[in-house]
C-alpha positions in Angstrom: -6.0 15.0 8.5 -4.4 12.8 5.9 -3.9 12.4 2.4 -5.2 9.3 0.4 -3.5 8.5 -2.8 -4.6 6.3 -4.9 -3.0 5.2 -8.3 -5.6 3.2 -10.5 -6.5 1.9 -13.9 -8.3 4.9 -16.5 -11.5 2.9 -16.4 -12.2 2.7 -12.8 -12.3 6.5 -12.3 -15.7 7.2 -12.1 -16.2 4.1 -10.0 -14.3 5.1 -7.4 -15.7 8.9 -7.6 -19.2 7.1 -7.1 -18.2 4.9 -4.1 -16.3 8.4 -2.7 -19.7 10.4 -2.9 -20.9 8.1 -0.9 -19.1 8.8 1.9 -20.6 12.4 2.4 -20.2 16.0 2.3 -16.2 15.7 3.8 -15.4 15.0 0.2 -15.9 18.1 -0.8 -13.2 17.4 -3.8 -10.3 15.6 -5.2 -7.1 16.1 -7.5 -6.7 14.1 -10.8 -3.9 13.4 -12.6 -2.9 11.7 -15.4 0.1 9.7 -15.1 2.4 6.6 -16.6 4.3 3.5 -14.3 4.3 -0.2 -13.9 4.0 -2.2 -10.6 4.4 -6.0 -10.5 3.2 -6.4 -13.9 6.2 -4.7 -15.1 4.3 -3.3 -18.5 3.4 -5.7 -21.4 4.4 -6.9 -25.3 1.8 -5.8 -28.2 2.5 -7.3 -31.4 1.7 -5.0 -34.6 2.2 -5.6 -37.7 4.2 -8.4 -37.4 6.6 -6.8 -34.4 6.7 -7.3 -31.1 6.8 -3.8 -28.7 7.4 -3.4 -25.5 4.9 -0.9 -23.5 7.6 0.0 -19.9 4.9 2.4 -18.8 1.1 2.0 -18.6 -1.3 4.8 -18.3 -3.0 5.2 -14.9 -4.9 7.8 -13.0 -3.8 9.2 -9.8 -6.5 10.7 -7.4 -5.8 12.6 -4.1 -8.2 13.2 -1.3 -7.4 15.1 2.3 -10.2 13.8 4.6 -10.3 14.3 8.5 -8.8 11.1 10.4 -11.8 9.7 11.3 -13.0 9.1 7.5 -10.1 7.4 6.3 -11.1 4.1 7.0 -14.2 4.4 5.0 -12.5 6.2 2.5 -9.7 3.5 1.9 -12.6 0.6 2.1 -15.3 2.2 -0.4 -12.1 2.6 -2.7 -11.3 -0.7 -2.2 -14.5 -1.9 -2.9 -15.0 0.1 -6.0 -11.3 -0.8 -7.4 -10.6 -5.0 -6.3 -11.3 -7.2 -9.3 -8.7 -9.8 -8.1 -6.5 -8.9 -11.6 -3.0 -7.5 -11.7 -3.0 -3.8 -11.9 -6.2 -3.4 -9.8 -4.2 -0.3 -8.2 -2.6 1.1 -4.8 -3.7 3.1 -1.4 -1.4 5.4 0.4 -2.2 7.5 3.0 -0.2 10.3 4.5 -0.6 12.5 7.3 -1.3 16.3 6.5 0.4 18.9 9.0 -1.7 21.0 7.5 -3.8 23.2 5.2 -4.8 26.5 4.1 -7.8 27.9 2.1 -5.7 30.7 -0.1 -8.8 32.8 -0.7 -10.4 32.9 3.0 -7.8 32.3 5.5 -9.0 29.3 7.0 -6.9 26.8 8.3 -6.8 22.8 9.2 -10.0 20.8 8.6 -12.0 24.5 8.0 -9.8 24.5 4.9 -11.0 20.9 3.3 
């Protein structure tokens, strides 16, 4: 099993939900959070009224998925598909082995636990 993360713009959430449903039933869910940071862009300047501000940290989405090993490379390409637009801040894939897992409310364990 392993873990995808993947750390994206607010607005392409529910495209990369779409392209994940795609990929079948193994994606039985996901984890969502809300969270701020900067890559290569390094944040940006607004003016307003007159002043200039610098924003350090820009809002982005984090989504995790644990999918058996031989999804991943679809998983990693449909989210790839869904999040390219060739512009800074189109996002990041990691992907992480899982030792394991456990279903707290039945017992089962590994890739019966997904």
């Amino acid at each position: 099993m392993k873990r995808v993360e993947v750390i994206l713009r607010p607005s392409a959430l529910d495209d990369v939900r779409e392209a994940l449903a795609g990929v079948g039933a193994w994606i039985a869910g996901m984890t969502v959070s809300e969270v701020k940071g900067y890559g290569r862009q390094r944040g940006h300047a607004l003016l307003h009224r007159g002043g200039e501000y610098t924003i350090d940290f820009l809002p982005k989405v984090r989504l995790e998925v644990v999918v058996p090993d031989p999804l991943v490379p679809r998983v990693v390409h449909e989210m790839e598909r869904a999040l390219r637009t060739g512009k800074v801040g189109d996002g990041k894939i990691f992907v992480e082995p899982v030792e394991g897992a456990v279903r707290v409310r039945t017992g089962e364990r590994g890739e019966d636990a997904l």
